[in-house]
N, C-alpha and C positions, 0 to 999 in steps of 0.2 A: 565503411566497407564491410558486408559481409563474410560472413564463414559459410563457405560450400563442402558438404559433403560428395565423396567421389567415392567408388568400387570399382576393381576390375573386373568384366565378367571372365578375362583368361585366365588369373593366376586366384582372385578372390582378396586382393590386397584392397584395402578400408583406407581413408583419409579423410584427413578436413583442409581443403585450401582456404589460404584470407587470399580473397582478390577480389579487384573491383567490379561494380555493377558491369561494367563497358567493355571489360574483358573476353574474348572469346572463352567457350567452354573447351576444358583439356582432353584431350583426346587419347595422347599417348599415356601408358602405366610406367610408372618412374620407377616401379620394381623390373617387369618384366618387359618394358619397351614393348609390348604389344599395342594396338590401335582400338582395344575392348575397352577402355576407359569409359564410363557412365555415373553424370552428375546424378544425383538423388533427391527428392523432393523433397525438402525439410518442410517439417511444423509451424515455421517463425522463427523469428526472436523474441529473446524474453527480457523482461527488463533485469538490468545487473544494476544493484545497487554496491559500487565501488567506495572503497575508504572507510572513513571512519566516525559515526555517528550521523550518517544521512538522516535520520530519525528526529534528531535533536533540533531541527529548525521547523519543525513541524508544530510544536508548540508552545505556546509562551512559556518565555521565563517566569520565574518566581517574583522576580523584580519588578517584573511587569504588569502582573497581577495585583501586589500590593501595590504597586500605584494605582493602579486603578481602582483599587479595593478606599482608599483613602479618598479619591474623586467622587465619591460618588455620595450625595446628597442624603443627608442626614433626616429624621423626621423633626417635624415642629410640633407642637403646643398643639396647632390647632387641628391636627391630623386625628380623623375619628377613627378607634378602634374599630377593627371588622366583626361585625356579630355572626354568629358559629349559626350555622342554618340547621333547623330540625328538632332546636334545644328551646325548652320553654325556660322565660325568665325565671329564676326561685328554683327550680327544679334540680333537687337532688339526687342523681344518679347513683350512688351509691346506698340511699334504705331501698330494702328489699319489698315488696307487697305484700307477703304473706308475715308480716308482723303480729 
């Protein structure tokens, strides 16, 4: 159910009714019983994150990770190292040229 914002336009009194969608719109001012009552056009709703740690199911545990961290396939023997592109073989990067 909604929050509806409500003014008077006779006295200037401000509220927020909870009422449901199916509800007729209020008409009388519950300060000054006048028939000036006018609902207001709100922005939306926004999301309300209620309680305590909504955040924390959002992502894996620790626990989780090291298992998975354990799972996961080991290299063999016959797995070729990756060669570094742009590098000639023997090739010394650190003497300078103007030796």
């Amino acid at each position: 159910m909604p929050t509806y914002d409500y003014v008077c336009d006779a006295c200037g009194h401000a509220f927020e009714l909870f009422q449901s969608m199916t509800d007729a719109v209020k008409r009388t001012c519950p300060e000054c019983k006048k028939r000036k009552l006018r609902r207001l056009i709100g922005t939306g709703g926004a999301i309300m994150f209620k309680g305590s740690g909504f955040y924390q199911t959002d992502y894996r545990s620790e626990s989780y990770k090291k298992a998975a961290a354990a799972d996961k396939p080991t290299s063999t023997k016959n797995d070729k190292p990756k060669k570094e592109s742009g590098s000639k073989p023997g090739a010394d990067s650190s003497k300078s040229s103007s030796d």
